[in-house]
N, CA, C and O atoms as a DFTB+ gen file, in Angstrom:
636 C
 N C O
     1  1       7.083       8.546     -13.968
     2  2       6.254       9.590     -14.511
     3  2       6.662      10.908     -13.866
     4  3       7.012      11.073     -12.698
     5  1       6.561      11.767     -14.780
     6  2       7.149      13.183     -14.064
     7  2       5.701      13.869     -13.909
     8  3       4.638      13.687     -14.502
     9  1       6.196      14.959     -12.595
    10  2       4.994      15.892     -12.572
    11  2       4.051      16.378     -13.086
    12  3       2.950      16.394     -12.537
    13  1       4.346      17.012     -14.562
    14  2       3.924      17.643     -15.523
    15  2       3.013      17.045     -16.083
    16  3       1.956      17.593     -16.394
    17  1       3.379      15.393     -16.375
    18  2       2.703      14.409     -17.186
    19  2       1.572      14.276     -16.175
    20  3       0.466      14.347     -16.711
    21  1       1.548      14.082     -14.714
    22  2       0.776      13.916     -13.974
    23  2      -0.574      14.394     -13.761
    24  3      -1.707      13.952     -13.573
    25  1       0.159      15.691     -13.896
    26  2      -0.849      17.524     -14.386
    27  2      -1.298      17.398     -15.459
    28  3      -1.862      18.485     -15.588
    29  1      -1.507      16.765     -16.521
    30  2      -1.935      16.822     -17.953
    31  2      -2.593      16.001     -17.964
    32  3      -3.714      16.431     -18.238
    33  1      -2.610      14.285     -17.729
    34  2      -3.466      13.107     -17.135
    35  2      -4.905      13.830     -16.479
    36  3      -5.996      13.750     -17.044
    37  1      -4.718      14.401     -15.439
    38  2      -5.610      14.925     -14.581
    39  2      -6.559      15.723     -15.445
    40  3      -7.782      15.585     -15.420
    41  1      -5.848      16.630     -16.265
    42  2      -6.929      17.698     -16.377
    43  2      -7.799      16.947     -18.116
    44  3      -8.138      17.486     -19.170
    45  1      -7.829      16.189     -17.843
    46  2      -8.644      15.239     -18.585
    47  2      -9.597      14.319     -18.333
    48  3     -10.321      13.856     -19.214
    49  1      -9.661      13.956     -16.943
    50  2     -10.227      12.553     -16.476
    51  2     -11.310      13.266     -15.458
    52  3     -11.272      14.480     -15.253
    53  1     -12.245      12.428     -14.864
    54  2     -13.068      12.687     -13.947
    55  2     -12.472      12.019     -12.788
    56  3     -11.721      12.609     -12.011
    57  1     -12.918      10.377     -12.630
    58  2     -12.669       9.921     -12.018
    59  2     -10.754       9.410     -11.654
    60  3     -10.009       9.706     -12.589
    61  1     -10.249       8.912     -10.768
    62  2      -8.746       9.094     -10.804
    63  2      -8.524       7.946     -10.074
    64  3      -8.247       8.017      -8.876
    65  1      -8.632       6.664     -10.787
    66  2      -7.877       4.965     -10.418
    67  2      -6.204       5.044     -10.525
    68  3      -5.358       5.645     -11.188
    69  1      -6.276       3.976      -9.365
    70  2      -4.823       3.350      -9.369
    71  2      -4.878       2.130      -9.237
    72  3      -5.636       1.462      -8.533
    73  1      -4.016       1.797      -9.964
    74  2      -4.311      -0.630     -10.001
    75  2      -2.487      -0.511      -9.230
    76  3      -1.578       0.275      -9.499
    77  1      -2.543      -1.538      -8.332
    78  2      -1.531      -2.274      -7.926
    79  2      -1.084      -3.041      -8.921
    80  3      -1.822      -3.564      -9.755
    81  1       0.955      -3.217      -8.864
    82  2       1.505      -4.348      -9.730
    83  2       0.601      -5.148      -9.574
    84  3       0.162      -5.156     -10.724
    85  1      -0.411      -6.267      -8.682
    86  2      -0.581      -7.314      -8.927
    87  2      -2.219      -7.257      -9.770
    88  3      -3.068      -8.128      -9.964
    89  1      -2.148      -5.895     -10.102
    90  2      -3.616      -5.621     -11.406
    91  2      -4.972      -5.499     -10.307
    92  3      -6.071      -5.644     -10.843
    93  1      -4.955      -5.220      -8.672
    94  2      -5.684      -5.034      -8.385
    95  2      -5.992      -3.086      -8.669
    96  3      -5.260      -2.259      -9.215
    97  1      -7.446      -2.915      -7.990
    98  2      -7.583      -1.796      -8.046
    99  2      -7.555      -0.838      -6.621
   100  3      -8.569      -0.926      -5.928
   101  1      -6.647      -0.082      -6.218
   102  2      -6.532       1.227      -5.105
   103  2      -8.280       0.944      -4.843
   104  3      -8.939       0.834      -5.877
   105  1      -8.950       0.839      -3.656
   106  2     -10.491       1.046      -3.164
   107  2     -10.366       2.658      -3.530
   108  3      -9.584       3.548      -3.197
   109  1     -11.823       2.561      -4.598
   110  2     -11.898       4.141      -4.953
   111  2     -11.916       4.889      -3.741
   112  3     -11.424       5.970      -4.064
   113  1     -12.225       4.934      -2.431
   114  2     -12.195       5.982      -1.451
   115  2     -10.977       6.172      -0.813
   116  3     -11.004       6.262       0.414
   117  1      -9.987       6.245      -1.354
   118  2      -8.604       6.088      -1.136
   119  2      -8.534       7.945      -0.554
   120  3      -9.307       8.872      -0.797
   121  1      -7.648       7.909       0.022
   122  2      -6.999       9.552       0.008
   123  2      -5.571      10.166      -0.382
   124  3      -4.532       9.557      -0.122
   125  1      -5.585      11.272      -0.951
   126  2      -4.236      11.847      -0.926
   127  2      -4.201      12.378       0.651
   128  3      -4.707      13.404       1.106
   129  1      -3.523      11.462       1.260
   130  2      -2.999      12.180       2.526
   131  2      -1.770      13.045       2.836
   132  3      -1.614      13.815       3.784
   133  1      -0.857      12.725       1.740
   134  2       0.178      13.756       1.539
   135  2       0.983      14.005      -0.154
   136  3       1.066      13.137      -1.023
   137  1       1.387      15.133      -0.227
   138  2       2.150      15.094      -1.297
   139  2       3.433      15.808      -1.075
   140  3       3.401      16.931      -0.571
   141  1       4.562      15.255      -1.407
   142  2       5.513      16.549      -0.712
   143  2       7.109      16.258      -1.657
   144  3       7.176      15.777      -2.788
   145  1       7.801      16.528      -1.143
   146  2       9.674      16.842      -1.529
   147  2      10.347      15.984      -0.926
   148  3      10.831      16.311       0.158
   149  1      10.585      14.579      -1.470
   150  2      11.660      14.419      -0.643
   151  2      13.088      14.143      -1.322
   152  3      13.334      13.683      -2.437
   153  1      13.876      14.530      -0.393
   154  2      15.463      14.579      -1.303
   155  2      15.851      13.532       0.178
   156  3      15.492      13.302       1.333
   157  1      17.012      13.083      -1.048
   158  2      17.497      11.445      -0.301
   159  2      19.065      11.817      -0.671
   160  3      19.441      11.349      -1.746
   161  1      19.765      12.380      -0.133
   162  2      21.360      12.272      -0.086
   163  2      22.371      11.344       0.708
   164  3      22.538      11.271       1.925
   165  1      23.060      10.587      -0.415
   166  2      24.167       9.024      -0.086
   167  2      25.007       8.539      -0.337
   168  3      25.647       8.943      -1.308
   169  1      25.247       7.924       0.071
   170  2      27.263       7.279      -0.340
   171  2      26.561       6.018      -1.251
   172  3      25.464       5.606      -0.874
   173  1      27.124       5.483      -2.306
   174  2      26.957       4.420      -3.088
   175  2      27.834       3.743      -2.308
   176  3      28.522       4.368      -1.500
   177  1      27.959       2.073      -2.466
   178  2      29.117       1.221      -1.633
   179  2      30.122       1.350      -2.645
   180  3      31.068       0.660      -2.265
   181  1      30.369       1.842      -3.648
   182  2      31.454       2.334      -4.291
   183  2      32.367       3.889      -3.291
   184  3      33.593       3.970      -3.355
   185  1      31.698       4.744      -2.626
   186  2      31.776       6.175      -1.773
   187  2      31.595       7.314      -2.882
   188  3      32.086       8.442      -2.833
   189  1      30.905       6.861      -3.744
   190  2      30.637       8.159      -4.691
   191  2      28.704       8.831      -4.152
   192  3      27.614       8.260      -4.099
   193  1      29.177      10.293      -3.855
   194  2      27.832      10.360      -3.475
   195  2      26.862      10.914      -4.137
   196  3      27.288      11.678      -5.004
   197  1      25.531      10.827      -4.071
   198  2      24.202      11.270      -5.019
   199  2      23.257      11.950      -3.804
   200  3      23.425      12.068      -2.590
   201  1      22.143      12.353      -4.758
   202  2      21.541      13.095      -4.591
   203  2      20.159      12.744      -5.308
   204  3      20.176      12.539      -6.521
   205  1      19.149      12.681      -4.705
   206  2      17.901      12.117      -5.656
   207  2      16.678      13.135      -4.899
   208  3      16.675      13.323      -3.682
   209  1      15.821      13.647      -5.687
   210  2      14.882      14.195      -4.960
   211  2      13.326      13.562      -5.864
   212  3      13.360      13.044      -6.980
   213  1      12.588      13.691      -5.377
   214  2      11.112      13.076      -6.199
   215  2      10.009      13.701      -5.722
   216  3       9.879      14.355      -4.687
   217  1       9.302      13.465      -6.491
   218  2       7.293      14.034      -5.638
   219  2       6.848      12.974      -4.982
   220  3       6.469      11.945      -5.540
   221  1       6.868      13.179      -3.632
   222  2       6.027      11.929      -3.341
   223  2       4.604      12.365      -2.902
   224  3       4.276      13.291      -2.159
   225  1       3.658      11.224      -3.720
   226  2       2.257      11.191      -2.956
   227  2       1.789       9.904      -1.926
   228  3       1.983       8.690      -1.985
   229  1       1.326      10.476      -1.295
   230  2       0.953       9.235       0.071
   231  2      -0.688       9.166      -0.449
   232  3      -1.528      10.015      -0.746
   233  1      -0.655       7.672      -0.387
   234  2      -2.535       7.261      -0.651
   235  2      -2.768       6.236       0.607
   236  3      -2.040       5.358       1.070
   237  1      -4.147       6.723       0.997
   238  2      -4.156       6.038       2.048
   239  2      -5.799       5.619       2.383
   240  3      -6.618       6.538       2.353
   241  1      -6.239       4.315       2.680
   242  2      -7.779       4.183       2.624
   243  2      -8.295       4.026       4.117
   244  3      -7.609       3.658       5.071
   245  1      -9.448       4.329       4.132
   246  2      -9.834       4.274       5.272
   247  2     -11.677       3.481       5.226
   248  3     -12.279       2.920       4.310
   249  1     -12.033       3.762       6.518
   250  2     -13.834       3.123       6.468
   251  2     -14.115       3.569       5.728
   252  3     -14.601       2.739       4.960
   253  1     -14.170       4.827       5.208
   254  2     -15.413       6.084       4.597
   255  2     -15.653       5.602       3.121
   256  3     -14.950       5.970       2.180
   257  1     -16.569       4.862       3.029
   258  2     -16.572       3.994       1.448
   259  2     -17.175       5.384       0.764
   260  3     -16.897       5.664      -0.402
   261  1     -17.533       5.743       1.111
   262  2     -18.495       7.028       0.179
   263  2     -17.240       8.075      -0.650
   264  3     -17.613       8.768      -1.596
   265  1     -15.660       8.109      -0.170
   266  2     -15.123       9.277      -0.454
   267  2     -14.843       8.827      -1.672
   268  3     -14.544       7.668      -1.958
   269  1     -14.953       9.894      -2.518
   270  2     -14.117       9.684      -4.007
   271  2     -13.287      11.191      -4.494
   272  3     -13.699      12.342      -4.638
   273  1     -12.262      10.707      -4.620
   274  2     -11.092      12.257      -4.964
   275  2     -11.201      12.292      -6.297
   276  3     -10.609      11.397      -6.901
   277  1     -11.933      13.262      -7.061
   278  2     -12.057      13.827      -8.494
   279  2     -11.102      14.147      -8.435
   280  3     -10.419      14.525      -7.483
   281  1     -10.744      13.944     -10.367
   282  2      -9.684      14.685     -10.745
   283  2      -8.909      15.658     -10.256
   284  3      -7.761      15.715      -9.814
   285  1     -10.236      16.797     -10.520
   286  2      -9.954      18.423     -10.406
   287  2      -9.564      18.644      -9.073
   288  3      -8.616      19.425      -8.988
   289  1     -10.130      18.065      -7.653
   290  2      -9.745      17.981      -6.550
   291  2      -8.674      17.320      -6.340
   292  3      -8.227      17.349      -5.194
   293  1      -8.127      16.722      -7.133
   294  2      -6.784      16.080      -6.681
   295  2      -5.193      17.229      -7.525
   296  3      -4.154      17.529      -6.937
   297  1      -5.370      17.401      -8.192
   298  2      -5.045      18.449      -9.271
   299  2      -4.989      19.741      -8.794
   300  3      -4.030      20.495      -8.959
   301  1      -6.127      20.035      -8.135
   302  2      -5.844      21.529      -6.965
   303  2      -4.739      20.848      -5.686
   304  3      -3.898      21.566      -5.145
   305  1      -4.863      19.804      -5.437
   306  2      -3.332      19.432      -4.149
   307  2      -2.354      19.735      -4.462
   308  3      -1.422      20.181      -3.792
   309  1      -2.468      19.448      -5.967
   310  2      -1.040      19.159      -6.501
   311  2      -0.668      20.589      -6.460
   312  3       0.115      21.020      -5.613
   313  1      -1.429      21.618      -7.713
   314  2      -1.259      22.837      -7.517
   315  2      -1.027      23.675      -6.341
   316  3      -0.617      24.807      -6.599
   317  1      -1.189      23.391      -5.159
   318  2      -1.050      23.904      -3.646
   319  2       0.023      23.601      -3.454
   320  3       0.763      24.454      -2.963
   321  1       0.446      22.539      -3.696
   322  2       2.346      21.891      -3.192
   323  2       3.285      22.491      -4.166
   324  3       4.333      22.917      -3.680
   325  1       3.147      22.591      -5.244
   326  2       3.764      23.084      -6.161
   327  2       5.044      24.276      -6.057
   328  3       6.025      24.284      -6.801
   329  1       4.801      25.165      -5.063
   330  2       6.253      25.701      -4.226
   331  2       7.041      25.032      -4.094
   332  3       8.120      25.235      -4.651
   333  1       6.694      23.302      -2.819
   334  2       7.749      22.836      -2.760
   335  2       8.896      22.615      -4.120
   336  3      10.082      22.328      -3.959
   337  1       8.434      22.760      -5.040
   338  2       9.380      21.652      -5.759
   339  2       9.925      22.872      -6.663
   340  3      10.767      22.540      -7.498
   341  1       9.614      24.065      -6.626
   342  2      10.563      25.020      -6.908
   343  2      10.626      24.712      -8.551
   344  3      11.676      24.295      -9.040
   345  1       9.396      24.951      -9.406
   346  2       9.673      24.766     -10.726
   347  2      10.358      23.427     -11.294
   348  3      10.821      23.165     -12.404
   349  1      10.234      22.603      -9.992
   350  2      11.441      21.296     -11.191
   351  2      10.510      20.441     -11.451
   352  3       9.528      20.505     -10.711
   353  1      10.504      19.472     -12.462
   354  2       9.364      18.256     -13.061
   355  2      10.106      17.384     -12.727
   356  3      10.933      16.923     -13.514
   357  1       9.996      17.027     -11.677
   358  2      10.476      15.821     -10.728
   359  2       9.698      14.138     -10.946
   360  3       8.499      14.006     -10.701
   361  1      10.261      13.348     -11.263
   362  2       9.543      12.100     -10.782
   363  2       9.028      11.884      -9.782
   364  3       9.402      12.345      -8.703
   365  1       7.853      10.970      -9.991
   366  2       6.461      10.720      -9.025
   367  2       6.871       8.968      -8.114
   368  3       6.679       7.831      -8.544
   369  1       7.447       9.405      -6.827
   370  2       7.107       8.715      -6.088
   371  2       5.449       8.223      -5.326
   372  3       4.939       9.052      -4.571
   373  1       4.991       7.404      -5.479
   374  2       3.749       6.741      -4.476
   375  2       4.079       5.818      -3.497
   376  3       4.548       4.717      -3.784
   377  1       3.841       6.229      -2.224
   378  2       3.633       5.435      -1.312
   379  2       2.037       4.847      -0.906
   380  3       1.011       5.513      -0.766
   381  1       2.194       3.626      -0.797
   382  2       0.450       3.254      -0.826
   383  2       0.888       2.038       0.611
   384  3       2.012       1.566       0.782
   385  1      -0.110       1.810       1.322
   386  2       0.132       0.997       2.426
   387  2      -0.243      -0.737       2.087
   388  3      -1.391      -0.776       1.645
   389  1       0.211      -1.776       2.143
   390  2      -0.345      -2.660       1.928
   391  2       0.247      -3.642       2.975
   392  3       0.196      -3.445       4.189
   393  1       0.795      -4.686       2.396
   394  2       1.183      -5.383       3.978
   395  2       2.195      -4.619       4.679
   396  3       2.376      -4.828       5.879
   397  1       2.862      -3.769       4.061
   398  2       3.962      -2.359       4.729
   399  2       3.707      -1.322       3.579
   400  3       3.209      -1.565       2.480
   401  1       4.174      -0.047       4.085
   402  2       4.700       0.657       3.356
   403  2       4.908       0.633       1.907
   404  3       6.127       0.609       1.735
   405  1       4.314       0.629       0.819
   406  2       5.515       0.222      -0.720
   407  2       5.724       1.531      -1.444
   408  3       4.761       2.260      -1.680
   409  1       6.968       1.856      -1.807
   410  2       7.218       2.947      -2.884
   411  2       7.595       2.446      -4.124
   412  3       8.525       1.664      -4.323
   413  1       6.539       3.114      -5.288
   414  2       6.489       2.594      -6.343
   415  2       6.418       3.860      -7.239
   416  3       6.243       5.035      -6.916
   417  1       6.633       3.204      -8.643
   418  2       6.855       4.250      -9.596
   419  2       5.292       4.537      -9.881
   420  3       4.375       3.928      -9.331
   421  1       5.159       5.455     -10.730
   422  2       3.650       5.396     -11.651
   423  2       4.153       5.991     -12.959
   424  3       5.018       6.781     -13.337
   425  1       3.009       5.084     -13.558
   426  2       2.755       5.822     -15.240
   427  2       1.417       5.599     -15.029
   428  3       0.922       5.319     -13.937
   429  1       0.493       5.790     -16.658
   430  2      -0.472       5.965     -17.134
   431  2      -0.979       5.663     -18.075
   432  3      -1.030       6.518     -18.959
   433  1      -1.594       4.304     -18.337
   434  2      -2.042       4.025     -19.692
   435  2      -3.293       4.814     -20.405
   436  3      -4.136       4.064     -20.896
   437  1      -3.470       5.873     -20.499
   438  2      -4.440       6.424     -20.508
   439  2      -5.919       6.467     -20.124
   440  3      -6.668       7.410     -20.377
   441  1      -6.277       5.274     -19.445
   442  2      -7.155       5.831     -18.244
   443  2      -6.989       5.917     -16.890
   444  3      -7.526       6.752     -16.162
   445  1      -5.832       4.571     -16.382
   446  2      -5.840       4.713     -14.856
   447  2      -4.259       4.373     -14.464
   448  3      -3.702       3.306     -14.722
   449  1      -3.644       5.531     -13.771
   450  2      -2.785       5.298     -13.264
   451  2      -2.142       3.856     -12.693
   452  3      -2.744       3.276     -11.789
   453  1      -1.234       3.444     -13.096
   454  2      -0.479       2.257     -12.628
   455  2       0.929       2.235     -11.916
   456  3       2.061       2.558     -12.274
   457  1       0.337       1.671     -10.649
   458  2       1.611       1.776      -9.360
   459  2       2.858       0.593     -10.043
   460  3       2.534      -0.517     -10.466
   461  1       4.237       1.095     -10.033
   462  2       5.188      -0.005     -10.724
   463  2       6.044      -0.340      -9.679
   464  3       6.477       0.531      -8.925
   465  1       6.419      -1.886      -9.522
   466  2       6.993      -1.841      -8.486
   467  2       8.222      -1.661      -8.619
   468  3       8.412      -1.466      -9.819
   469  1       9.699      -1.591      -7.761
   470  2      11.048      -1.109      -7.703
   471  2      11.578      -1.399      -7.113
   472  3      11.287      -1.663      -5.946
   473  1      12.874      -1.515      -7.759
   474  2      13.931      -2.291      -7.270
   475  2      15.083      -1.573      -6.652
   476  3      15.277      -0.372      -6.844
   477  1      15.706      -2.186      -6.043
   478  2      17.201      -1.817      -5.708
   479  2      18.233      -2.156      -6.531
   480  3      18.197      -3.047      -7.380
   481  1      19.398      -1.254      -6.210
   482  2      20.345      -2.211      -7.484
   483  2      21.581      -1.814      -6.900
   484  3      21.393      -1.055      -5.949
   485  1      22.898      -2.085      -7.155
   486  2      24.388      -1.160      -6.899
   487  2      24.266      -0.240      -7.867
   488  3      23.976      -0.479      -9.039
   489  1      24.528       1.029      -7.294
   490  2      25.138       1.891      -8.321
   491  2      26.506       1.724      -8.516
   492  3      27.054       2.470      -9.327
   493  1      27.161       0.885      -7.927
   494  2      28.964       0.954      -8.402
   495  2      28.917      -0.623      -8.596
   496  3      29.748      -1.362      -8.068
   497  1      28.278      -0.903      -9.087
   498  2      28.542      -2.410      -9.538
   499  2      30.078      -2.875     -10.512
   500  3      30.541      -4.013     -10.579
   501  1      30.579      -1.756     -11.119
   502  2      31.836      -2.158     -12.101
   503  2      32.741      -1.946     -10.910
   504  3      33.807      -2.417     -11.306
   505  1      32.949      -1.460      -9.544
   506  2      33.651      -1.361      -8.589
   507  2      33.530      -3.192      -7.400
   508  3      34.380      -3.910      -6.873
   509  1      32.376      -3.215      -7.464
   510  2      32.295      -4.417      -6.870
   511  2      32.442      -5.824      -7.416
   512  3      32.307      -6.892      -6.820
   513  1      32.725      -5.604      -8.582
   514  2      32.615      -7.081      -9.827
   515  2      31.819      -7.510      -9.959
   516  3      32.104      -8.664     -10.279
   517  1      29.717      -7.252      -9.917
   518  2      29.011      -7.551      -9.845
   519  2      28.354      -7.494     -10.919
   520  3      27.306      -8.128     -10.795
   521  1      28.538      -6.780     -12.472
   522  2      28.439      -7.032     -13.772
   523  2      29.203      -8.423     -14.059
   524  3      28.350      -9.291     -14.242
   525  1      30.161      -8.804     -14.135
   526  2      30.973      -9.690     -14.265
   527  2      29.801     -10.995     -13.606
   528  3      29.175     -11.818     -14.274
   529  1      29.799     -10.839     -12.331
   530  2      29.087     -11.960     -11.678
   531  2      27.565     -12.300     -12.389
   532  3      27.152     -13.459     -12.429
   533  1      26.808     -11.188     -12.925
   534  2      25.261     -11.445     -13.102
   535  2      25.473     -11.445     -14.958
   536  3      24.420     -11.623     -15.570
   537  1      26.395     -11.309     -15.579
   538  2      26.560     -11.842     -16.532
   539  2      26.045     -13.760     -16.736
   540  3      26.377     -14.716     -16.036
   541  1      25.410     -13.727     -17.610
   542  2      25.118     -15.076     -17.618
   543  2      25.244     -15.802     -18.727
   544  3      24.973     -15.294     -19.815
   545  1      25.611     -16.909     -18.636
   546  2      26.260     -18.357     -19.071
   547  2      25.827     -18.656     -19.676
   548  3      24.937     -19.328     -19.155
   549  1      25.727     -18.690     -20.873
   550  2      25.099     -20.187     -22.195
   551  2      25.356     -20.988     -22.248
   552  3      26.254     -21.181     -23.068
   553  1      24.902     -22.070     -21.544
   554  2      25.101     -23.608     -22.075
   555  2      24.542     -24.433     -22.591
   556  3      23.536     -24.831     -22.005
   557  1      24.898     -25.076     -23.893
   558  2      23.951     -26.530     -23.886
   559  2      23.376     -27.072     -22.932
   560  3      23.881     -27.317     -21.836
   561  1      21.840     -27.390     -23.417
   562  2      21.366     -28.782     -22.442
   563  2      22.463     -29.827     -22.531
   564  3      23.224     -30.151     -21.619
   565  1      22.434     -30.236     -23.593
   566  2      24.063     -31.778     -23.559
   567  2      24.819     -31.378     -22.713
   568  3      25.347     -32.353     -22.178
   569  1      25.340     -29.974     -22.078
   570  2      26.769     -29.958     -21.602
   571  2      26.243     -29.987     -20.033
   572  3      27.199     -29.916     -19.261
   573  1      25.208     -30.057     -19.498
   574  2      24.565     -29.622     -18.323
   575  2      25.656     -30.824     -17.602
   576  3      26.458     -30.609     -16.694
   577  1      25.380     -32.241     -18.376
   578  2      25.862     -33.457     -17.374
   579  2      27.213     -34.070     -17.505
   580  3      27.389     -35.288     -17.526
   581  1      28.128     -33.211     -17.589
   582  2      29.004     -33.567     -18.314
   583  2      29.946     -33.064     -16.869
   584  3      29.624     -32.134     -16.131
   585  1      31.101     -33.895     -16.717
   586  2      31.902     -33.050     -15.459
   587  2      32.917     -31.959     -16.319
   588  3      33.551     -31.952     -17.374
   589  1      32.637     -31.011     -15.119
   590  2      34.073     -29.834     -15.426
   591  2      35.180     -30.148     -14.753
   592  3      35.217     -30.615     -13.615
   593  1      36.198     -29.864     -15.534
   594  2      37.720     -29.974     -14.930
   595  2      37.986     -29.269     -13.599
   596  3      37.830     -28.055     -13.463
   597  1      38.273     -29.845     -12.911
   598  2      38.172     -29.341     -11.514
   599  2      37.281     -29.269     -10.608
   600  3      37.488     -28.693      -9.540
   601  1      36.187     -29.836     -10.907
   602  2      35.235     -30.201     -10.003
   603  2      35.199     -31.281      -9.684
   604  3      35.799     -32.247     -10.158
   605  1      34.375     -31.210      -8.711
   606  2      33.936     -32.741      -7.914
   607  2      32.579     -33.296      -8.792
   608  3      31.716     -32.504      -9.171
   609  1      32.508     -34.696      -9.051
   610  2      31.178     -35.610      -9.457
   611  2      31.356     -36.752      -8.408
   612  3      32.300     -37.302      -7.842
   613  1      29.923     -36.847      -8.423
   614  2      29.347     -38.235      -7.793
   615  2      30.335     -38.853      -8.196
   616  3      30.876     -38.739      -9.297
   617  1      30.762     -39.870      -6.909
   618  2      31.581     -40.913      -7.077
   619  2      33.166     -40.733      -7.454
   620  3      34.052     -41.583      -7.362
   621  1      33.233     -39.790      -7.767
   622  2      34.549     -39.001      -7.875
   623  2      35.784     -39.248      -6.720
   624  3      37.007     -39.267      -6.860
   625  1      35.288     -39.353      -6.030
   626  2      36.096     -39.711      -4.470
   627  2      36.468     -38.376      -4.156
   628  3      36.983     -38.416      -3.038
   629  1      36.458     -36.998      -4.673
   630  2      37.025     -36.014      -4.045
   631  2      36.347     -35.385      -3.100
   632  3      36.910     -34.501      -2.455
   633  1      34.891     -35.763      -2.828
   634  2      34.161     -34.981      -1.240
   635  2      33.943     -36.463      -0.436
   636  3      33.468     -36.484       0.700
């Protein structure tokens, strides 16, 4: 989800949920404890290098069951940080704490924000042969038990 979309969500809603991938719900007294810029510059294991920058917001809960962050109060943070990012509509990093740390994507089904979880991947995967490798195999069930040429089977005597 980019910034903008974030800013437009908001100035619609009162209240402002987040459900975890596993469909739980963020404890409404959650906090924005930070929102900020971060740029991540790197070598791919290919040596080609990038550059990624995002919005990140930090949510974070504490005792205080009573707090609840309205919209409009969350929406003025955003508007306060809004220098950092120098006019760009950056994608929305969330960090939320659970058994560690997790950074996750968000979207919005139109009422409550949803944390997505994320993966790693190669970016030079056609350098490492790793398309080739995660390409996958069609086989018959019939052919499952069948020996291949050059392999070893039970009883085979070759292990």
């Amino acid at each position: 989800m980019k910034l903008s979309h974030l800013q437009k969500a908001l100035t619609s809603m009162d209240e402002v949920n987040f459900i975890t991938p596993n469909g739980e719900f963020i404890p409404r007294h959650y906090h924005l404890t930070e929102i900020g810029l971060s740029t991540k510059t790197f070598i791919d294991c290919g040596g080609k290098r990038h550059q990624d920058q995002k919005v990140v917001l930090q949510l974070w809960t504490s005792v205080d069951y009573h707090h609840r962050l309205k919209a409009n109060k969350f929406l003025n943070i955003i508007n306060t940080s809004l220098p950092l990012f120098e006019g760009q509509d950056l994608d929305i990093e969330v960090e939320y704490q659970a058994e560690t740390v997790g950074k996750f994507a968000l979207e919005f089904d139109g009422n409550n924000f949803k944390l997505l979880s994320t993966k790693t991947d190669c970016l030079a995967s056609e350098l490492c042969g790793i398309d080739a490798i995660q390409t996958k195999v069609k086989k018959s069930l019939s052919d499952l038990g069948k020996a291949v040429e050059g392999c070893c089977t039970p009883g085979g005597g070759c292990c």
